[in-house]
MIKEFI-616365 format. One line per 3 residues: number of its first residue (from 1); for each residue z, x, y of C-alpha. Coordinates in steps of 0.25 Angstrom, whole numbers. Layout:
# MIKEFI-616365
NUM = Z:X:Y  ...
***
This chain:
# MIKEFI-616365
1 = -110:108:-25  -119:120:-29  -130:124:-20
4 = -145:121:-23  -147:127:-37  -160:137:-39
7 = -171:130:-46  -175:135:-58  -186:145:-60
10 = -198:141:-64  -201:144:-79  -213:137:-85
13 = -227:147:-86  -238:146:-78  -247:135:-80
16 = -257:144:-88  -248:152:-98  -243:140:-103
19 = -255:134:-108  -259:148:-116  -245:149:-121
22 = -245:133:-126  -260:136:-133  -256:150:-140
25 = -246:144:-147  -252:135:-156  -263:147:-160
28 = -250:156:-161  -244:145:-172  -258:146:-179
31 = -261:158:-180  -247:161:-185  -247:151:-195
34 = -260:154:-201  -255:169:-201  -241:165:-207
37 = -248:159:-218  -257:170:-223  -245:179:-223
40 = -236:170:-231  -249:168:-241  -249:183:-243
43 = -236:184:-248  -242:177:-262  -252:192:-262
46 = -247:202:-270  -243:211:-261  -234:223:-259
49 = -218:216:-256  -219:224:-241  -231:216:-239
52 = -226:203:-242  -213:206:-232  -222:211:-221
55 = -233:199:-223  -219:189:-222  -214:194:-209
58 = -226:193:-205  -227:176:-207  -214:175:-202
61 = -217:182:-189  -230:173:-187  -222:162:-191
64 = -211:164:-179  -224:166:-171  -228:152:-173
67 = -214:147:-171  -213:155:-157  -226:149:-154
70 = -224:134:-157  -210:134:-150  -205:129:-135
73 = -198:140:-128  -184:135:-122  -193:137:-110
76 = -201:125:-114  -189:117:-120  -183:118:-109
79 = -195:111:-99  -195:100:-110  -181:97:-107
82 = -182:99:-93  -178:87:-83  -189:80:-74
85 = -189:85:-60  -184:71:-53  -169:72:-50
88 = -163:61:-55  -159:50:-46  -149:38:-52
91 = -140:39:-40  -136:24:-36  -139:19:-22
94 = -128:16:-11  -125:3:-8  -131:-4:4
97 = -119:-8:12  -110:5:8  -100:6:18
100 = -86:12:20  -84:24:11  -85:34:23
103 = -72:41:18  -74:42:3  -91:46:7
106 = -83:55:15  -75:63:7  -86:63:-5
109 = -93:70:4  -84:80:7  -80:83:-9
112 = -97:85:-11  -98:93:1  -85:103:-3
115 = -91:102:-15  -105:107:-12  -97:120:-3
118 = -90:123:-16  -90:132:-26  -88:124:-39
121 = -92:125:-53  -90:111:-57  -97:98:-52
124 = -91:89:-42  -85:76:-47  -81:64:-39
127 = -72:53:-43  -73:40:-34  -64:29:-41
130 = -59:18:-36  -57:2:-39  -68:-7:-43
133 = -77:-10:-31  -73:-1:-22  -88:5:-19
136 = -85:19:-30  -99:17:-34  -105:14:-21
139 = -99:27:-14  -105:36:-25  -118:29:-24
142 = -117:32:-8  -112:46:-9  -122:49:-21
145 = -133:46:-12  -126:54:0  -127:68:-7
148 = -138:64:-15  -147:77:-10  -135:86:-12
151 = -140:82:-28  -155:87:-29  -155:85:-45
154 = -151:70:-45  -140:61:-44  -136:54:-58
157 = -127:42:-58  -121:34:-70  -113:20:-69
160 = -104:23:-80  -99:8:-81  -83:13:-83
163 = -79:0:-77  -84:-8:-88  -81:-9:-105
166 = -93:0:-109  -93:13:-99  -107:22:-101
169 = -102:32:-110  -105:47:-104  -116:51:-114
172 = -125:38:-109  -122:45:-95  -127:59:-98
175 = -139:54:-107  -144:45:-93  -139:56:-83
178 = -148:66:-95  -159:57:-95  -160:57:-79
181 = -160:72:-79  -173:73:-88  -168:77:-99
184 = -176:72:-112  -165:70:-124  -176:71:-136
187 = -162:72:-146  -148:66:-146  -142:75:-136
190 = -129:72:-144  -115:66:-139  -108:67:-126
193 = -105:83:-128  -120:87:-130  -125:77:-118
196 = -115:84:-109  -121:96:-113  -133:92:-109
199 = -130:87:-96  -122:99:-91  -135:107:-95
202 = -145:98:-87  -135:96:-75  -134:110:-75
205 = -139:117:-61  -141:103:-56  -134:96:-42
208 = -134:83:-48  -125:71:-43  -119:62:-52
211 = -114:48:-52  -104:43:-62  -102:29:-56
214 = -90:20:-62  -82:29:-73  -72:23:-82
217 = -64:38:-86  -66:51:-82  -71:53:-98
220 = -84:45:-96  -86:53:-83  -82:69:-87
223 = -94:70:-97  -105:69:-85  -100:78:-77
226 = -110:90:-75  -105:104:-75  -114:109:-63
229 = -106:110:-49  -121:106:-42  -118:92:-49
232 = -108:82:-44  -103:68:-51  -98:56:-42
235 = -89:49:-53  -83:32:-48  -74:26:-57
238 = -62:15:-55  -51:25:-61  -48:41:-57
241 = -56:47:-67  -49:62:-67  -60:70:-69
244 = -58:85:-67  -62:91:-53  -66:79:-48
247 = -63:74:-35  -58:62:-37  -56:51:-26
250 = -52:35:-25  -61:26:-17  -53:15:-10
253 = -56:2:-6  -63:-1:8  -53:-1:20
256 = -54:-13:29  -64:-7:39  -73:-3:29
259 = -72:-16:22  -76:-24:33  -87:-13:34
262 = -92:-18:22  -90:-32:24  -98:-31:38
265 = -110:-24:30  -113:-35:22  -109:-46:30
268 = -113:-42:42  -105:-36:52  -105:-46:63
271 = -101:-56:53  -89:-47:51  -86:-44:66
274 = -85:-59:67  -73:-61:58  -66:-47:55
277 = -52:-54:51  -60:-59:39  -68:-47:36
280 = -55:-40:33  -48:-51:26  -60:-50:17
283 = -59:-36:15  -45:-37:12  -45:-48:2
286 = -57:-39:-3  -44:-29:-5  -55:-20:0
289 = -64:-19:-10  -78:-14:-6  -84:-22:-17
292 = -76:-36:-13  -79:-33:0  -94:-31:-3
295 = -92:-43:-10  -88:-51:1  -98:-44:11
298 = -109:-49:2  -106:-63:2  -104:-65:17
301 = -118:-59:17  -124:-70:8  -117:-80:13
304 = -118:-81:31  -111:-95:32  -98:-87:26
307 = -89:-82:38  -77:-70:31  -68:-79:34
310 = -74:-90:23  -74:-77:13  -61:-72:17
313 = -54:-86:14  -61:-86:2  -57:-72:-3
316 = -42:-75:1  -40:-85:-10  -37:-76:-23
319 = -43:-85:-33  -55:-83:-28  -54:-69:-22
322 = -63:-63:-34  -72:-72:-34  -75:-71:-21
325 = -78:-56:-22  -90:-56:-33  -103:-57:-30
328 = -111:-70:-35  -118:-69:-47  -112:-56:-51
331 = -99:-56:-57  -101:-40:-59  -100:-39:-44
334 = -85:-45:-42  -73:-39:-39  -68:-46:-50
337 = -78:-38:-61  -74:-27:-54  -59:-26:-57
340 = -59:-33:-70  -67:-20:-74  -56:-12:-70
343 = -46:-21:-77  -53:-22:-89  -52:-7:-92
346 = -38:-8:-90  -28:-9:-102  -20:-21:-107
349 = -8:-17:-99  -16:-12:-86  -22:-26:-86
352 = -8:-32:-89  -2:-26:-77  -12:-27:-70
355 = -11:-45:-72  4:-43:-70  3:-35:-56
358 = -7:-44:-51  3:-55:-52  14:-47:-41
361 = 11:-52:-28  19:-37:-24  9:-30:-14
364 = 12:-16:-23  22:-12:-33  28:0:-38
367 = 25:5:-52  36:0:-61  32:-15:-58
370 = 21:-12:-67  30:-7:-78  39:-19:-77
373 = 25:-28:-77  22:-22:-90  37:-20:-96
376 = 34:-6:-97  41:6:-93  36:10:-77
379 = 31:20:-82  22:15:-90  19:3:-79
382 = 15:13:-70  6:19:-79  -1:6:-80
385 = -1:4:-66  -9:15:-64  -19:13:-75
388 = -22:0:-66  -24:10:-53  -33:18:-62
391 = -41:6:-64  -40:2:-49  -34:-10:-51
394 = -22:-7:-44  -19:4:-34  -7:13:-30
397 = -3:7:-15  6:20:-12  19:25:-12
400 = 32:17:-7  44:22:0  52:25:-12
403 = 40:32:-20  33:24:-29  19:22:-31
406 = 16:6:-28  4:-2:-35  -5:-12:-30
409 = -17:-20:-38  -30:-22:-29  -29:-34:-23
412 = -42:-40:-31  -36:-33:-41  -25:-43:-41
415 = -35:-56:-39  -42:-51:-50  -29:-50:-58
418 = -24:-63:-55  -35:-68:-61  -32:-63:-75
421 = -24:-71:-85  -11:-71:-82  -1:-64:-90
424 = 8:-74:-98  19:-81:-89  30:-76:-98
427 = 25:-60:-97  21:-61:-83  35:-66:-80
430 = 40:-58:-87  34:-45:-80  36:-52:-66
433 = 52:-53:-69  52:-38:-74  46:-34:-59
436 = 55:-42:-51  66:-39:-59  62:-24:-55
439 = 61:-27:-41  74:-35:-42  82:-24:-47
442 = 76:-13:-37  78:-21:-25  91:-24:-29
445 = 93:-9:-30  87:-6:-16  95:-17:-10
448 = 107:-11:-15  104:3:-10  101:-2:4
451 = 112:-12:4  123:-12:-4  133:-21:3
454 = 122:-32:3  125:-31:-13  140:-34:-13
457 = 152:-30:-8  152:-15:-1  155:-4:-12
460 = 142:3:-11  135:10:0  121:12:0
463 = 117:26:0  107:32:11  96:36:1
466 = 97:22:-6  95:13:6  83:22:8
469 = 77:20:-5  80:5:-4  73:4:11
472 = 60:11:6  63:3:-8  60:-10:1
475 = 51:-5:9  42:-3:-3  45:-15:-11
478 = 46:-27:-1  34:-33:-1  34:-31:-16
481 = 47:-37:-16  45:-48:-8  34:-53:-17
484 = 40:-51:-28  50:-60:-23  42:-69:-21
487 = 35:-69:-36  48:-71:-40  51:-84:-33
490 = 35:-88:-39  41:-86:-53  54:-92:-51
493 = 60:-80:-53  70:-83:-45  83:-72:-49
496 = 74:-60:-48  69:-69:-36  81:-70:-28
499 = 86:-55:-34  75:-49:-29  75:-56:-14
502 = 89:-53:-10  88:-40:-12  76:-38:-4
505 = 84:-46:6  95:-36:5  86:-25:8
508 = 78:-31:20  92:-36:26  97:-21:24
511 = 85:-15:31  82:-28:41  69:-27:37
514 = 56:-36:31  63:-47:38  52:-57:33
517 = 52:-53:21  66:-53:20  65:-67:24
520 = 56:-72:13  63:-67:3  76:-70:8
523 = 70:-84:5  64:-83:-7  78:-77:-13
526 = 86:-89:-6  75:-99:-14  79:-91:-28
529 = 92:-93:-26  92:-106:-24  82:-107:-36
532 = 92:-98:-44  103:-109:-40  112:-96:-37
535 = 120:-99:-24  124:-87:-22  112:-79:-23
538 = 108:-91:-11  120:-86:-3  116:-72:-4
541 = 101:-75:-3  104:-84:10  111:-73:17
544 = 99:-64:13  90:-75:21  101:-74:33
547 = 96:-62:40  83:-64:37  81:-76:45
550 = 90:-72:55  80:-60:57  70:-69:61
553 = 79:-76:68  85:-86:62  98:-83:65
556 = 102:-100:63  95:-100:49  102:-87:44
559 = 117:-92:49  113:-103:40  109:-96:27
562 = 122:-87:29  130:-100:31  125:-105:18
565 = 126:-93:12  140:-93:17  145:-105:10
568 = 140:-104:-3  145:-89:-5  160:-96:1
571 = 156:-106:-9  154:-96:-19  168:-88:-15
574 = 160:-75:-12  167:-72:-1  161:-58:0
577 = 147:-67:0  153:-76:11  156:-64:20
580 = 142:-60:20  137:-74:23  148:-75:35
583 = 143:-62:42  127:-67:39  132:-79:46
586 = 139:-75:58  128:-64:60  118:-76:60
589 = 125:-84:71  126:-70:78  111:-69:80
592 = 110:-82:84  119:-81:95  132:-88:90
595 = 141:-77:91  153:-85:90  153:-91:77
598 = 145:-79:71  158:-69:74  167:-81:66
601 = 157:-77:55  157:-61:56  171:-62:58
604 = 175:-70:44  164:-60:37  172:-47:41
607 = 184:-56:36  177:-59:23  171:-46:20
610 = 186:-38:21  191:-48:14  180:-42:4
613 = 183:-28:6  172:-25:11  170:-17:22
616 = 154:-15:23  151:-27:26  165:-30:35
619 = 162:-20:42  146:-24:46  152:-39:50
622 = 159:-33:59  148:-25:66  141:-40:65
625 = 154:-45:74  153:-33:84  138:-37:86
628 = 141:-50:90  153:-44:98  143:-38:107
631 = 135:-50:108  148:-55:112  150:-44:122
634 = 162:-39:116  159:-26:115  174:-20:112
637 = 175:-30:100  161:-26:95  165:-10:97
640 = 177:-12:89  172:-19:77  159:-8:76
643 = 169:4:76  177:-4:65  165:-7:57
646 = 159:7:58  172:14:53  169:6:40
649 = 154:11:39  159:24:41  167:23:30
652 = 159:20:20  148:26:27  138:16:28
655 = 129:22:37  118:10:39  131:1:44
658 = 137:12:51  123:12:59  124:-2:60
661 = 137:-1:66  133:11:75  122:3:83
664 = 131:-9:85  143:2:89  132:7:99
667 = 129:-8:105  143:-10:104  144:2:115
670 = 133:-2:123  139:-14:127  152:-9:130
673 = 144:2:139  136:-8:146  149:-16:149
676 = 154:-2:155  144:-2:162  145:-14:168
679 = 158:-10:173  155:1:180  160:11:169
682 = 147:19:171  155:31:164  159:25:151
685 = 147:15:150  138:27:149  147:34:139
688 = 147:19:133  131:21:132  130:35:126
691 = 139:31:115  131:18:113  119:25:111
694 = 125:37:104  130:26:93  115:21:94
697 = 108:32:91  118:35:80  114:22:73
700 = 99:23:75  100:38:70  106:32:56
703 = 95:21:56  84:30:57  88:39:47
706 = 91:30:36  77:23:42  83:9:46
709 = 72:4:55  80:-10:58  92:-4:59
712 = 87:9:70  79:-2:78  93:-9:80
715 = 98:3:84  87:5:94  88:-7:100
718 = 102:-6:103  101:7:108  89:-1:117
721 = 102:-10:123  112:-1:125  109:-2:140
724 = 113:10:145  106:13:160  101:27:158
727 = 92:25:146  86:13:148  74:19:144
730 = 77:24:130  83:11:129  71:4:132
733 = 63:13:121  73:10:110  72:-6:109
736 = 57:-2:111  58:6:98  68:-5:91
739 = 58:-16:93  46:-9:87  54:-6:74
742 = 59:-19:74  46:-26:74  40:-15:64
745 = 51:-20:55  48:-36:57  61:-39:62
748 = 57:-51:73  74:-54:78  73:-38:79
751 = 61:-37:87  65:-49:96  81:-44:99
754 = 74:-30:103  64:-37:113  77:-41:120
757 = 81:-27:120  67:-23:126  71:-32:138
760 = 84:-28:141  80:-15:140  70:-15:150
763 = 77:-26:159  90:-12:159  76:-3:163
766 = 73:-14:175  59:-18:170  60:-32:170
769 = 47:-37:167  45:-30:154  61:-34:151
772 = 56:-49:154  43:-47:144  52:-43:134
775 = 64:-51:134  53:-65:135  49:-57:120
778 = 64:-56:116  65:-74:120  51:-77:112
781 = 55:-69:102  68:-75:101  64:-87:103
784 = 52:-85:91  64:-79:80  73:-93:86
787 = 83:-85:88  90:-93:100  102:-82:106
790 = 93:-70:106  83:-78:114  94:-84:124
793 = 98:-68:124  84:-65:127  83:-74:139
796 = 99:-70:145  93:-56:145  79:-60:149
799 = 88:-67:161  96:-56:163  84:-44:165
802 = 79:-54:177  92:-55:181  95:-41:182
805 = 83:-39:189  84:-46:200  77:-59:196
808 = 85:-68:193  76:-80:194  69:-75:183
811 = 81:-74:174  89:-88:177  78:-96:167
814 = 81:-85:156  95:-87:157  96:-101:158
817 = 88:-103:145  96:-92:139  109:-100:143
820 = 104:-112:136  103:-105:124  114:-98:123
823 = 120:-114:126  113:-119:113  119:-107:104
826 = 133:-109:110  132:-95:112  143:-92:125
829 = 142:-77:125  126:-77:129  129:-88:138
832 = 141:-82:145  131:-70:149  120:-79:153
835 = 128:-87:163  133:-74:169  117:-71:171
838 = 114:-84:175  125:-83:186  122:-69:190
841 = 106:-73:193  110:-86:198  117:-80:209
844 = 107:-69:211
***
């Protein structure tokens, strides 16, 4: 801003010289026109021609005399013209219970105050826009009032009324902004171009502040902007208004602190303190909104028998949400009139869109849904999309993992949309099938890339740079997909339905995550196809549901899915089908402790799938039957069919199976070291270890490159169980490690089984207290997922830390309940080694 301005020196005449001069004119006029007169008489004399020139220049002079006489000089114009003396003062006041805006008052302040250091020749320009009811009006009215002294000659201020049908046209502006400046328009100052004119000339030399409250377009604003850099404008509009050299900046709704904030001002703060679950949930079904919230706070002010909670219930039901936030009496002061201003400025095909997108139940989506809402190119969608973000009925949520921009409406937004009329059946139909068939065919896609033999016999490897984009592809989309999903089941929908649900299945099974997720869709595609009457796409979708359930433990429940799945692909003559059902099913009884009937089932798989020539999928069944040949303690069988499958992943160089295949390898050697050791062969057991854990490293290397969290926590933990003596330590941090990504990744079975690795790996370090506490984790958690052999292995183990400790007494309950477990799942291995426990602390 420019310094203080010089005043103006003083040009009016004394007092007394004013008066002479104002009484010597009209005798000066007089006498000259009497004068002038008897001269022009003469001309009729008969007198010699030089004369009558002389006597006629003569008249003219006394003539011009009179007029000099009789005329204001621009001195005297000039004071006629000149404005009162009173600043003008029009600037609004800050509303009572302002609150919240600390970091917006912040960094106006900041811009006035660089502004003020500066040099500039032009005036300083704010733009503050936002959505409807965010409190744009109310922090120019604060800040106004702020630097009110900075602005000696007056503070103007116009509600331009851009919101609505009939926005003040700038001339009305500059006459009233004119008018409070003093100047006195005796004539018609002309159009727009004159009235600038004039107002550059009178704000001129002036620090006056301006306030331009609610613009529709930077062309209703540009007009009545000064040109002096001592003036400064402060400009609110709902749209960006892209004026030049403006600093232009987006107010956003209230975070929760600063809603409550508001909430406790009106209501009362104790009120508040007393229930501040409810205080939140009010701001957030607000959707943060300063004025729904002011809204809210304003009726619990009126109304002292209302507790939150009574307000909260009522704005949760949607149907009534909007009329809820509305003040009574006023239908201006609403939310509702709020955005149907903003709505009704938009175009037929904004508002379209608009109706259509309030009608996903997706959190966000990416741009080309709206180009498929519309039946447009997505280009043009996009286009569209961003008009509504202009308008502040929808926002920009961010940037996803693959690089698009994602959209959200404003949750009162949506409310307020739902309300409309409702596009006809047939076209909404229409649009929603366009969408999901859009998401059907780039899930499919993503699916593919990150899983190819999920898809169909082995043929196809999925590149490196393709499983990536599909991870981050999903990890964008998935609560998108999943409602979408489920719109389709609401609309009967059922092929995109069931289209769309197994190949999100596909992708969460890939990456073992999203597990509930995974679940709920698993079911919802299982109901399509039984809807479609496709038995086939049942099969595929029932072993989809398999792992799922099994992941939360339902190891019984998924054998049963894979058993059903089983026979109607047999049924069927898929045999390629069949192979996959027979290694989900033998996988299922695996985990649930029935190790002898589940190797009958891995072992006709490897059968079925080379009788398919296909070696992928051979080749991971028999890494299955290695796992369970270690559960079974045969070590040697285990090591042999993991060297055999990893020659085929290195083959066709697979490097995710290979990884797989790796870790196992590592347990594999683990085992037959600890069995060395055992022995007494101290010498080759440790060799036996560092191989193990060279293998280990080696797979959790690949994991975290390629960024599989599931896959590098398994990895982890076995590295956590390898049990060798001299890093019991680093042992102990790594199932640490794999059971904080495992909960970060929702993966309960995972969480629990790694528990169990916490225990045995502090009962190897001797501290048996904390290896109780988290073993009695392992059983109840175990016992939570109803998963019955890993708890009869939690308690064996939980027996066995006692026992090895020297306590057996505190062991013998353990491994007695364990025992009756392993009874009840006929499972002999497990009770082979407790028995052998149970003897040893018997005799002790």
């Amino acid at each position: 801003m420019t310094g203080p301005l010089p005043s103006l020196p003083d040009e009016r005449p004394p007092a007394r010289r004013r008066r002479r001069v104002a009484l010597a004119a009209p005798v000066a006029a007089g006498a000259a026109a009497g004068a002038a007169s008897i001269l022009a008489a003469s001309l009729e004399w008969d007198i010699p021609v030089g004369a009558k020139i002389g006597v006629t220049l003569a008249a003219a002079l006394l003539v011009g005399l009179a007029t000099w006489a009789t005329t204001a000089t621009p001195k005297d114009r000039r004071k006629q013209a000149e404005p009162s003396s009173m600043a003008p003062e029009q600037w609004p006041p800050a509303p009572e219970h302002f609150t919240g805006r600390r970091e917006a008052l912040g960094e106006l302040r900041k811009v006035f105050a660089d502004r003020r250091r500066s040099e500039e020749v032009s005036p300083l320009v704010v733009s503050v826009y936002g959505r409807g009811g965010v409190g744009k009006s109310a922090l120019m009215a604060r800040f106004g009032q702020e630097v009110a002294e900075w602005f000696p000659d007056g503070r103007l201020y116009a509600d331009l009324r851009g919101v609505v049908d009939s926005p003040i046209p700038p001339e009305e502006v500059l006459v009233g902004f004119l008018r409070a400046l003093g100047v006195r328009q005796t004539t018609d100052p002309g159009g727009l171009d004159d009235l600038r004119k004039l107002w550059l000339t009178w704000t001129k030399g002036r620090r006056i502040l301006i306030g331009l409250d609610n613009a529709h377009d930077g062309d209703q604003v540009r007009k009545l902007i000064p040109a002096d850099p001592g003036c400064a404008v402060i400009v609110t509009s709902r749209q960006p208004l892209f004026l030049m050299n403006a600093f232009d900046t987006q107010l956003p709704v209230f975070s929760e602190a600063q809603g409550v904030e508001l909430l406790a001002r009106l209501a009362g703060g104790a009120r508040v303190a007393d229930d501040l679950t409810a205080a939140k949930e009010i701001v957030r079904l607000c959707d943060h909104l300063p004025l729904a919230i002011g809204i809210c706070g304003a009726r619990l002010a009126t109304r002292s028998t209302w507790t939150l909670r009574l307000l909260a219930d009522r704005l949760r039901d949607e149907r009534q949400l909007l009329d809820q936030l509305q003040v009574p009496g006023s239908v201006d002061r609403s939310v509702r009139a709020s955005v149907q201003l903003s709505y009704d400025d938009c175009t037929g095909i904004q508002r379209r869109l608009l109706r259509l997108l309030s009608g996903l139940t997706a959190p966000d989506v990416p741009g080309w849904v709206a180009g498929e809402l519309l039946d447009v190119s997505e280009l043009d969608g996009g286009d569209q999309l961003e008009a509504l973000i202009d308008a502040q009925l929808a926002e920009c949520s961010g940037t996803d993992q693959t690089g698009a921009m994602r959209y959200r409406l404003h949750d009162l937004v949506r409310v307020y949309a739902a309300e409309l009329p409702a596009e006809e059946d047939e076209r909404r139909r229409a649009a929603v099938e366009r969408v999901l068939s859009g998401y059907r065919r780039r899930a499919e896609e993503a699916a593919q890339r990150r899983w190819p033999q999920d898809w169909g016999r082995t043929g196809r490897r999925g590149d490196f740079e393709g499983q990536g984009l599909a991870v981050g592809w999903l990890n964008s989309e998935r609560l998108a997909v999943v409602a979408m999903v489920q719109l389709a089941r609401d609309l009967k929908l059922w092929d995109l339905c069931w289209g769309l649900g197994r190949a999100f299945s596909s992708l969460c099974h890939s990456l073992r995550a999203y597990w509930s997720d995974w679940l709920l869709v698993a079911e919802i595609a299982c109901e399509a196809a039984e809807r479609m009457g496709d038995r086939r796409a049942l099969a595929i979708s029932l072993l989809d549901r398999a792992p799922a359930l099994g992941g939360f433990g339902g190891h019984e429940a998924a054998g049963a899915n894979a058993e059903e799945a089983l026979a109607i692909f047999t049924e069927l003559g898929e045999s390629w089908w069949a192979a996959r059902a027979s290694r989900t099913v033998g996988m299922a009884l695996f985990n649930d402790g029935h190790l002898d009937r589940a190797q009958d089932f891995l072992v006709a798989a490897i059968a079925g799938f080379e009788a398919e020539d296909d070696g992928w999928w051979a080749a991971r069944s028999r890494r299955n039957l290695a796992e369970l040949r270690l559960a079974q303690r045969r070590a040697d069988e285990a090591r042999e069919l993991l060297e055999e499958a990893l020659d085929v992943f290195k083959q066709e160089g697979n490097r995710y199976s290979e990884a797989q295949t790796l870790r196992a390898y590592g347990e594999a050697l683990a085992a037959q070291a600890r069995a060395l050791r055992r022995e007494g062969e101290h010498r080759a057991a440790e060799d036996g270890f560092l191989r193990a854990e060279l293998n280990l490293d080696r797979a959790a290397e690949i994991f975290r490159q390629r960024g599989e969290l599931w896959e590098e926590a398994r990895c982890l933990r076995a590295a956590g169980e390898v049990g060798n003596p001299v890093n019991g330590l680093r042992e102990l941090g790594y199932v640490r490690r794999a059971e904080e990504m495992l909960a970060a990744l929702g993966d309960s079975w995972g969480v629990a089984r790694t528990l169990l690795s916490v225990g045995r790996a502090l009962a190897r370090l001797g501290r048996t207290a904390e290896a109780d506490a988290e073993l009695r984790r392992a059983v109840d958690a175990f016992e939570e997922l109803d998963d019955q052999w890993w708890r009869a292995r939690s308690l064996r183990y939980l027996g066995e830390a006692h026992v090895e400790a020297g306590d057996p007494a505190t062991g013998v309950p353990h491994l007695r309940r364990a025992r009756e477990l392993y009874r009840s799942l006929g499972n002999e291995a497990g009770m082979r080694r407790t028995l052998e426990l149970l003897r040893r602390a018997e005799a002790s």
